[in-house]
Steps between C-alpha positions, in 0.01 A plus 500: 500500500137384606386194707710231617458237777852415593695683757635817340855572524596191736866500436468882608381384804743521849485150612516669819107528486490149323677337780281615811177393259277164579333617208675684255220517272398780757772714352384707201626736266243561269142712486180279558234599253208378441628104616820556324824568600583797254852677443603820411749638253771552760586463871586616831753346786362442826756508801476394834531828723719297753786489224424660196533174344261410155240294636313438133371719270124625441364562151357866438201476261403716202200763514331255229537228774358715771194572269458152458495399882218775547320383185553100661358603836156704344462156312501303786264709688184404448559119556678606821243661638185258385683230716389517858659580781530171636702409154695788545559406857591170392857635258538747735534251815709275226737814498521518859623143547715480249681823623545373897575149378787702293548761780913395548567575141358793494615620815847463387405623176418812632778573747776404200327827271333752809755405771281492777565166760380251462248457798318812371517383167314175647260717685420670178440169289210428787379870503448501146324159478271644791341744251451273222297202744345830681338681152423104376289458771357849524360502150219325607377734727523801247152586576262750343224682723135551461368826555095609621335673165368818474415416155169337497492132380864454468766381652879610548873328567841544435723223410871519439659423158899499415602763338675341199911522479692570770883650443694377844830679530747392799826607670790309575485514906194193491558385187259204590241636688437806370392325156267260726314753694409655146491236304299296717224715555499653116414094405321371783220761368510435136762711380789397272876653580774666350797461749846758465745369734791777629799425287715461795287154595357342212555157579293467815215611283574223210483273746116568582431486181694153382261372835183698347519325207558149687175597729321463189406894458389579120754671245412846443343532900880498670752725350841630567681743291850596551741802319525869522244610749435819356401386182310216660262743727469765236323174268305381789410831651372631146352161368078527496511163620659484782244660769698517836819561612663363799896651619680477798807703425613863600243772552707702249454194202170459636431884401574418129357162480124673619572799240528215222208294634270872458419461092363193563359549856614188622415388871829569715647338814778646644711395761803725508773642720502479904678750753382300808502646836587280800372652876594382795280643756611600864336158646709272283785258621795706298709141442169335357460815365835500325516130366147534351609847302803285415320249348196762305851704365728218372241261356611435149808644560277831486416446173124515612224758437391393860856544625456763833697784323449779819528393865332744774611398872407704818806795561548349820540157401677607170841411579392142674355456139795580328716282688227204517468526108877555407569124760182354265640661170874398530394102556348492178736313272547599143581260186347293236197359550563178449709454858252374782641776706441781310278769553547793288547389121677761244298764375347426127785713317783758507264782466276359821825556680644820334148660614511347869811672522337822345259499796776449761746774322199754509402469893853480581545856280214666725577375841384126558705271672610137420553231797570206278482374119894484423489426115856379471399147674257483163605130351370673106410792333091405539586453884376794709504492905258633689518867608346697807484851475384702809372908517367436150312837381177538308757642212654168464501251189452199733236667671320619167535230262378133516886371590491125338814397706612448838514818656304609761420870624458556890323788602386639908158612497330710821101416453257317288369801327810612366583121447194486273567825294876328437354122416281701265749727298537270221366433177471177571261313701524074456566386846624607816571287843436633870621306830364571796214382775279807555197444313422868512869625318416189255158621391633836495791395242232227362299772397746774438724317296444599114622128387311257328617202761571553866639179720539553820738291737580276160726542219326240298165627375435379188352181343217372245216575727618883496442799324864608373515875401588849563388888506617806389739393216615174606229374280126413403264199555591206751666136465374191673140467645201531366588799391767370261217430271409882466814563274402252198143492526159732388197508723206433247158648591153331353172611538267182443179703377173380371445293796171583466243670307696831540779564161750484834840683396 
């Protein structure tokens, strides 16, 4: 099968996700390769996590047709990056309007195959516009620098030049945004992309590009390649002409993805797995306290590499906490994301709940206590209520591991230094949250704290004008701000000799 430009297996299609469609030329099933819509030799079902029904089906490409979306994107290179900034700005902002103008679509688009509600699947929509109008406008002020000689007669500068093709592979919990933060700043610069949507969520990504290709942005620059991921990053990891890498995924995939990039030294950006600390200092209001570490543990039903996975209270005000958090906890109402009221959607499969379960079965086993999540009210088998666990241990799963679900460890601590040394024992390091009002505990932790992000007395902390990244092994490079640039882009040194009589350089 090769390229088409009809709708790919619409009689496949649920007319569930027809039906709740303005536009239902938003809803694609096939590969988008060099400005065609390309199938593959055979199929996979989607299904809506809420329940398990087939939602449409996604085409899985060929190797060959993987080669020939890398071979499509070197091609369109070098016109790419000969147009200015200002013309890239111009598709670029074309993309942005065209994705909040269809922001209800995909909204519900979104919550029908992740299952998150649908007011965060709203707030997502604008947070991943928010990159692409943020990098269109920030390409112009890519600047170079000049630099005082000490080479007689000559003169010296750095300018920055994109770095060619950039491979963009994205998970299922932002299905939207996480391809805009890349993919925005890969093209605003000059690169052309090579986009692998998570199997679990391809047809948020379609969507972008069926409103790519209406923003007027060249076949060959835009592409988005769907199929067996392994396969997929093994031919864009090893292809010569792809020359960066960009994965937000687990830090265990993200392990093997930089082993594959090393024969061709590809530049890397990581951003991996989170184990986030939450510390509520003594000063803090423990109610404000509790509703805030609420609202950092359950956001996308913890499905969230930002999700507060470890929360430190004050021994004496531990069991205020508890109680304060459990009230919180216990109001939050669980079902599919479609319902206004909902605010826990179902996890993105059976084996996101079989391992939520794992972590609760394992603290149980070595002495933790649970003061709510009864998983018999669970309305389906992706459902999975929120858990407390109190006197969690260092020996834990859910204390270990980057838990992806909604359950929360609660643990007493006596004294900011040992407070630090527990924050710290993790692999990880993305983000971490503190609440409290002494400035000289905060620049303590501020300081302390061995995470790439620190908000303080906020659970929201990110956005375009932000650099989004981690230490230790939750990752390398940074998302958003100027620094988003760094990960698809060379700094090019010149020395301008012969200036005068001297041979210069």
């Amino acid at each position: 099968m090769g390229a088409v430009n009809l709708h790919h297996h619409d009689s496949k299609a649920n007319n569930a996700v027809l039906s709740v469609l303005d536009d239902t030329r938003l809803f694609r099933q096939l590969a988008y390769i060099n400005g065609k819509w390309v199938a593959g030799n055979k199929d996979t079902a989607v299904v809506n996590p809420a329940d398990d029904k087939v939602l449409g089906y996604v085409t899985d490409l060929k190797k060959s047709q993987i080669d020939n979306a890398v071979n499509a994107a070197n091609r369109a290179f070098p016109a790419w990056r000969a147009l200015s900034a200002e013309q890239r700005a111009e598709r670029l902002m074309a993309w942005n309007d065209l994705i909040l103008e269809n922001k209800e679509d995909l909204s519900k688009l979104m919550v029908l195959e992740q299952g998150k509600t649908l007011n965060e699947a709203r707030g997502e929509i604008d947070y991943g516009a928010s990159f692409i109008r943020w990098f269109a406008e920030e390409a112009r002020r890519a600047y170079g620098e000049t630099m005082p000689s000490h080479i007689p007669n000559a003169q010296l500068a750095t300018l920055r030049e994109p770095i060619g093709v950039a491979a963009l592979i994205t998970p299922w919990n932002f299905p939207n945004a996480m391809i805009t933060r890349k993919a925005a700043a890969a093209l605003a610069i000059g690169c052309t992309v090579i986009v692998k949507p998570a199997n679990e969520t391809p047809f948020s990504a379609l969507a972008l590009a069926e409103l790519a290709e209406r923003a007027g942005i060249p076949a060959g620059v835009f592409n988005m390649v769907t199929g067996d991921p392994e396969m997929i990053s093994a031919v864009l990891c090893n292809a010569d002409a792809v020359k960066a890498l960009s994965f937000t995924g687990s830090t265990r995939v993200g392990k093997i993805l930089l082993e594959q990039c090393a024969s061709t030294v590809k530049k890397c950006s990581m951003e991996l797995g989170g184990n986030a600390p939450f510390i509520v200092l003594p000063d803090m209001d423990i109610k404000e306290a509790a509703k805030a570490a609420v609202d950092a543990k359950f956001q996308t039903s913890g499905q969230d590499c930002l999700a507060a996975n470890r929360i430190f209270v004050p021994r004496d005000k531990y069991a205020e906490f508890t109680d304060a958090f459990a009230n919180e906890m216990q109001s939050l109402r669980v079902g599919n994301g479609m319902n206004a009221t909902t605010d826990i959607g179902p996890l993105i499969n059976r084996k996101a709940v079989e391992k939520a379960q794992m972590l609760v079965d394992d603290a149980l086993e070595k002495g933790a206590t649970m003061i709510a999540g009864n998983q018999k009210k669970a309305s389906g088998k992706n459902f999975f209520h929120p858990v407390m666990l109190t006197n969690v241990t260092p020996d834990m799963a859910v204390y270990r591991e980057e838990n992806f679900c909604p359950v929360a460890g609660v643990l007493p601590y006596d004294n900011l230094d040992d407070l630090l040394i527990a924050a710290n024992d993790t692999e990880y390091g993305l983000a971490a949250y503190v609440y409290g009002h002494d400035i000289r505990d905060i620049w303590k932790l501020m300081r302390g704290l061995e995470f790439g992000m620190v908000s303080v007395n906020s659970v929201k902390m990110t956005g375009h004008p932000i650099p989004f990244g981690g230490m230790k092994q939750s990752g390398l490079g940074r998302e958003g701000s100027r620094h988003g640039f760094d990960e698809y882009s060379e700094i090019k040194y010149y020395c301008l000799g012969g200036l005068d009589t001297a041979s210069g350089c």
